[in-house]
C-alpha positions in Angstrom: 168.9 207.5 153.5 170.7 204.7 155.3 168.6 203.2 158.2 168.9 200.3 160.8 165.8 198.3 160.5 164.8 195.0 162.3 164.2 193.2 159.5 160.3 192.0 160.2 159.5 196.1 159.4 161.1 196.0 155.6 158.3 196.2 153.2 160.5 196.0 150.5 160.8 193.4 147.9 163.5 191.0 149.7 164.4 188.5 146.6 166.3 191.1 144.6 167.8 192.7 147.7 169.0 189.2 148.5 170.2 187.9 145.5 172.3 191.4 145.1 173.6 190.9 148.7 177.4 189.6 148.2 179.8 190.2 151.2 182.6 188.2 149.5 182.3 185.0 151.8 179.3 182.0 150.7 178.7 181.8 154.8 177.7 184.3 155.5 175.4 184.9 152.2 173.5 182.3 153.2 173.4 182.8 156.5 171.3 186.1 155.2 168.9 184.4 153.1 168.4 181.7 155.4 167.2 184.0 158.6 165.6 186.7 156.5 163.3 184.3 155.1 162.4 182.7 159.0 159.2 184.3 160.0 159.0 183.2 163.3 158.7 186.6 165.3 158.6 183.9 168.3 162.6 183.4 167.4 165.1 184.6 170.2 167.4 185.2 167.2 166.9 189.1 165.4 168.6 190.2 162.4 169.1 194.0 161.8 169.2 195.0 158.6 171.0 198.3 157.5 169.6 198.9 154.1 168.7 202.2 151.9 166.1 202.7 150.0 166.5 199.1 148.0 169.8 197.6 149.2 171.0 195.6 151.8 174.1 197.3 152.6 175.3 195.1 156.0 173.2 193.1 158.4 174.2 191.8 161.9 172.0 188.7 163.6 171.8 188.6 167.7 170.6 186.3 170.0 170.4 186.1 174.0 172.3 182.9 175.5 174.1 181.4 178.7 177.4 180.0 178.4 179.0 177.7 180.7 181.7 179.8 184.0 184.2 177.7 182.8 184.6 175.3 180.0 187.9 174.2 181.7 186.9 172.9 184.9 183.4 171.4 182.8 181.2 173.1 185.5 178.2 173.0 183.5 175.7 174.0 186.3 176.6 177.6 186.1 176.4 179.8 183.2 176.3 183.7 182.4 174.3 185.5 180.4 175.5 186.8 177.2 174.6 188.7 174.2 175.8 186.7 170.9 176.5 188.1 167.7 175.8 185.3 165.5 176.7 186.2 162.2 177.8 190.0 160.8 177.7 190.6 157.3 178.7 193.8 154.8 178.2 193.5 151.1 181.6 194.4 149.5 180.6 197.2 147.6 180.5 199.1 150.8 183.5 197.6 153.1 186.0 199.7 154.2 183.2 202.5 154.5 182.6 201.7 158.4 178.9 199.8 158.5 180.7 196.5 159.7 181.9 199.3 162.6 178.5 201.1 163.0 176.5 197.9 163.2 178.8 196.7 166.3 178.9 199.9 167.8 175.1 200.0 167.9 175.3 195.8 169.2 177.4 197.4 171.9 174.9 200.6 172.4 171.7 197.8 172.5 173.8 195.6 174.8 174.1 197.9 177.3 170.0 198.8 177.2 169.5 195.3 177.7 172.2 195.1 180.6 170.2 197.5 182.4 167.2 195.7 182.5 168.9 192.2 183.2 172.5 192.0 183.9 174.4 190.7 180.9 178.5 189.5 181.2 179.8 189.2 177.8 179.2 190.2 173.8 180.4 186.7 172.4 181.1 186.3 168.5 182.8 184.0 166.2 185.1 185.5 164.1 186.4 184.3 160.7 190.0 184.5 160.5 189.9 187.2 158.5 188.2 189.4 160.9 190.0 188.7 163.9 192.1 192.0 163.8 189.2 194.0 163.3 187.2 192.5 166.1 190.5 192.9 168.5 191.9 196.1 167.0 189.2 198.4 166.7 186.6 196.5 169.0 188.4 195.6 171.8 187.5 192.3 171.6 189.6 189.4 173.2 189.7 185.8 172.5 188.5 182.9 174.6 191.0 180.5 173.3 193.4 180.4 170.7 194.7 183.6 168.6 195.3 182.9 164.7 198.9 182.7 165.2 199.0 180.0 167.8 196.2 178.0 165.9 197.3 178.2 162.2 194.8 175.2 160.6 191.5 177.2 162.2 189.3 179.6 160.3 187.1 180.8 163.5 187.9 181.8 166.7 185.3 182.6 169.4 186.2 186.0 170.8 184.2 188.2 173.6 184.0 191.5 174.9 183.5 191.9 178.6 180.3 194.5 178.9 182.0 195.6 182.0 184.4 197.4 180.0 181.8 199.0 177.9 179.9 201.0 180.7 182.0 204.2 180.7 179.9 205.8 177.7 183.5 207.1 176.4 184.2 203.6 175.0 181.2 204.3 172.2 182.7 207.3 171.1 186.5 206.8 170.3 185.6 204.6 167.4 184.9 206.7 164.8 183.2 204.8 161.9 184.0 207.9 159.0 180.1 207.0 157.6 179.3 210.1 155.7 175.8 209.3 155.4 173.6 209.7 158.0 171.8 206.8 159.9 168.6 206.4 161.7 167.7 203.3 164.1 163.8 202.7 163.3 162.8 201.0 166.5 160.3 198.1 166.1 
């Protein structure tokens, strides 16, 4: 069984689970073993792990933050809140199978809890080049500067989803993530 899990509730063994974790990119590897080893529950940061019975099959980190109205005018006084997707991460023996897709889907589901309880403007994220098209395509993600094809030397782009557009309940089901297994969120 597949399940969502934050990762403070694994009672598994994490060294072998880590150190069989590969998502193809050394970022984002260590990225993983540097959080899931922080065990300050005090963090603002959390990391969901999606993991079977002894693998880490994807994890996703979030955090809560407040960006600047507008970076162009250097109005620093006023911010937004938004929810940040700090770093996303699938091992490669399972891409393509639609965890990357199910663990932003349920980013999107938690964002909108949270924005009902205190109002949040954007999902922010940065994207490695290589994951641009899936963040726009499927995601409906937009940048906030640049695209890849008018900035060729850069390999991230900050993109954002306004939460605005994610209201209508509709937008959560017409990605279809083609997970055969089941999942189950374990709330902590």
């Amino acid at each position: 069984m597949v399940e969502l899990i934050d990762h403070f509730s694994w009672e598994n063994i994490y060294p072998k689970a880590i150190s069989q974790f590969d998502s193809g990119v050394v970022e984002i590897n260590e990225y993983l073993k540097k959080e899931i080893f922080c065990d300050d529950t005090n963090d603002v940061r959390r990391l969901l792990l999606l993991i079977d019975q002894k693998n880490i099959l994807g994890y996703i980190s979030i955090s809560l933050a407040n960006i600047p109205v507008s970076i162009q005018t250097r109005d620093w006084s006023k911010t937004e809140p938004i929810l940040k997707v700090n770093a996303l991460g699938v091992d490669k023996s399972v891409q393509r199978s639609g965890y990357g897709t199910f663990l932003m889907l349920e980013i999107f589901r938690l964002a909108l809890k949270i924005h009902s309880l205190c109002p949040l403007k954007y999902i922010m994220l940065s994207s490695l080049r290589d994951a641009t098209e899936f963040y726009e395509e499927i995601l409906g993600f937009t940048y906030s500067g640049l695209s890849p094809e008018e900035y060729l030397s850069a390999q991230e782009f900050i993109m954002y989803r306004r939460l605005s557009d994610l209201k209508d309940s509709s937008t959560l089901k017409t990605v279809d993530t083609g997970l055969a297994l089941s999942v189950t969120n374990k709330e902590t």
